[in-house]
C-alpha positions in Angstrom: 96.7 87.9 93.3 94.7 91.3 93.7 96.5 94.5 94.5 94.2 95.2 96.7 93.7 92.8 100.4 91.6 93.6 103.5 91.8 92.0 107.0 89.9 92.7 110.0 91.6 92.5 113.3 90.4 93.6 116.5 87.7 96.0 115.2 89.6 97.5 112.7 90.3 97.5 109.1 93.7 97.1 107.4 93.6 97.2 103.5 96.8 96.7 101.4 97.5 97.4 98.0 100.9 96.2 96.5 102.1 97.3 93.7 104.8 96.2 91.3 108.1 98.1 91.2 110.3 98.0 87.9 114.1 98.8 87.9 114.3 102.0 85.6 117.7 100.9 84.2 116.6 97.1 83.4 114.7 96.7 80.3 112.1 93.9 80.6 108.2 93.3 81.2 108.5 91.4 84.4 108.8 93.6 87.7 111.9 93.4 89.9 110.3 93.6 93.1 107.0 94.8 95.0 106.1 97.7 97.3 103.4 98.2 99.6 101.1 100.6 101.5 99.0 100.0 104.2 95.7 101.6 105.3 93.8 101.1 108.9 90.2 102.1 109.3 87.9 102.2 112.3 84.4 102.0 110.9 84.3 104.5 107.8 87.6 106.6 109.7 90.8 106.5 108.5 93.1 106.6 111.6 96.3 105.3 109.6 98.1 104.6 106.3 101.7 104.5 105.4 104.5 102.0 103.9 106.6 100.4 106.3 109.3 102.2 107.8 112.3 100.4 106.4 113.1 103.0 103.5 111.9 101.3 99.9 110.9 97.9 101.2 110.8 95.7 98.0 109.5 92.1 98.2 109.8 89.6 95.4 105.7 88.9 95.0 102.2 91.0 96.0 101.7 88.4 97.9 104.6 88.0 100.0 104.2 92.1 100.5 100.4 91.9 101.7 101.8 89.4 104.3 104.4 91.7 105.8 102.6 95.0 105.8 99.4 93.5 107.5 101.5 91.4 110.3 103.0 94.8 111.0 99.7 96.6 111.1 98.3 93.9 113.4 102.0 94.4 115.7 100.8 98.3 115.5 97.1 97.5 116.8 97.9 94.8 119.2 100.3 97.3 121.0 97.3 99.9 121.3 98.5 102.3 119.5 95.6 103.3 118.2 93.2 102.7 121.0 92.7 106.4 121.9 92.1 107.6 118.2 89.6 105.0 117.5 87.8 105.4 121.1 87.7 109.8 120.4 86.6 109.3 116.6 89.7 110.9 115.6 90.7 111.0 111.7 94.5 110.6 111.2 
């Protein structure tokens, strides 16, 4: 799978990238986990991006992380959150 995923819901944009995370005291080739970060865009604006709030979310594949961190983008939009940035034009 890609690193990168993108998903529009409701108008906006949520782009994920997952990344592979290695434990620094394991030798080995094959990562122990994966992280990711989220990004929401209204039109060309960036109104959001962060990693989920649980402190060092791992998950065991990309794809398993792209899953989680866009359902909780959609929870984020769905709950209008960001209905007033996206309606003023404003850049988070």
């Amino acid at each position: 799978m890609d690193n990168e995923a993108s998903k529009t819901w409701r108008g906006f944009t949520i782009e994920t990238r997952a990344f592979p995370v290695w434990h620094c005291a394991l030798p080995g080739s094959v990562p122990d986990s994966y992280m990711a970060l989220v990004r929401i865009r209204c039109g060309e604006d960036v109104i959001a991006k962060w990693h989920l709030p649980r402190y060092a979310q791992h998950w065991a594949s990309a794809e398993e992380a792209h899953r989680q961190t866009t359902e909780y983008a959609i929870r984020a939009i769905s709950s209008g959150r960001f209905a007033e940035t996206a309606q003023a034009g404003l850049v988070a």
